[in-house]
C-alpha positions as semicolon CSV with decimal commas, in nm:
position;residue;x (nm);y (nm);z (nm)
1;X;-0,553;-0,848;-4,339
2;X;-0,767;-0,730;-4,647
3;X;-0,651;-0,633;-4,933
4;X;-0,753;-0,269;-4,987
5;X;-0,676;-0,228;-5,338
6;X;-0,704;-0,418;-5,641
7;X;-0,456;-0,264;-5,893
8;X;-0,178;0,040;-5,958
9;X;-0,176;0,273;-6,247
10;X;0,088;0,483;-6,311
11;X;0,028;0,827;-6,325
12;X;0,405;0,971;-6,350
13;X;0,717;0,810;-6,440
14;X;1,064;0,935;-6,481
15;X;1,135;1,005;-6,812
16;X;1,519;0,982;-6,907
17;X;1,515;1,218;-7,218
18;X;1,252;1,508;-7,038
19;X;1,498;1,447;-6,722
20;X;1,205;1,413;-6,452
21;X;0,895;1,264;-6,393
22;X;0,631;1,304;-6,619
23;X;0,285;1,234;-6,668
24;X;0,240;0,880;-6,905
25;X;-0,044;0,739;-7,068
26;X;-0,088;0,369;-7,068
27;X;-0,133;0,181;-7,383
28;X;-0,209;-0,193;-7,428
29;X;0,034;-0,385;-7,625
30;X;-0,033;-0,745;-7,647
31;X;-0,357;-0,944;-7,497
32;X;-0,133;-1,300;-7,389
33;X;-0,294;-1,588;-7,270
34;X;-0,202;-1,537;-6,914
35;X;-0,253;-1,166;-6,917
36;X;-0,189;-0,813;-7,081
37;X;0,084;-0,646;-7,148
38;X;0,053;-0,278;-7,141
39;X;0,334;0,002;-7,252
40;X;0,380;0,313;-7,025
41;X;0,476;0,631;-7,247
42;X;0,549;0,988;-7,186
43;X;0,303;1,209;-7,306
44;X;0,533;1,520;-7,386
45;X;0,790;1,331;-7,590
46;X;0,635;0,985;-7,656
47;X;0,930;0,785;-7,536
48;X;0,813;0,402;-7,366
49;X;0,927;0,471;-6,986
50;X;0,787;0,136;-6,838
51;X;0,562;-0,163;-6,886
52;X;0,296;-0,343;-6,643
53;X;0,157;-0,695;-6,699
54;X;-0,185;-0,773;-6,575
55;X;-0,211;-1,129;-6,498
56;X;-0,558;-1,266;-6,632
57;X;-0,740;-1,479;-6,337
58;X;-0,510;-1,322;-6,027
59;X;-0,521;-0,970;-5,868
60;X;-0,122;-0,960;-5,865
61;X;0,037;-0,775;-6,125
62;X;0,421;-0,730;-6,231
63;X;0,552;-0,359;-6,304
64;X;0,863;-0,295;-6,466
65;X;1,037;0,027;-6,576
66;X;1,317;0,027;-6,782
67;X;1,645;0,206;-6,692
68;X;1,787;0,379;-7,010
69;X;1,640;0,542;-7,297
């Protein structure tokens, strides 16, 4: 079967100090030599409510939010 996307980006996350899911921005954090890591944060109170690595040279990529504030 085809693939019939390439890649996800977040457009809400929960956010444990608004209580709910809010809208993020994503921000890159570090260009690594198998990838980039990018920083997801809230854009009412600026808290970091997840990360995503892009692996350079492969279409998979890892998400990861973080639990806890």
């Amino acid at each position: 079967m085809e693939q019939s996307f390439d890649q996800f980006n977040a457009a809400l996350l929960y956010c444990n100090k608004c209580g709910r899911a809010m809208p993020v921005r994503q921000r890159l954090l570090l260009v690594l030599p198998d990838g980039e890591l990018y920083d997801y944060t809230c854009q009412t109170c600026h808290s970091s409510v997840g990360s995503k690595t892009e692996r350079a040279g492969s279409q998979a990529s890892t998400s990861k939010t973080r639990i806890g504030g």
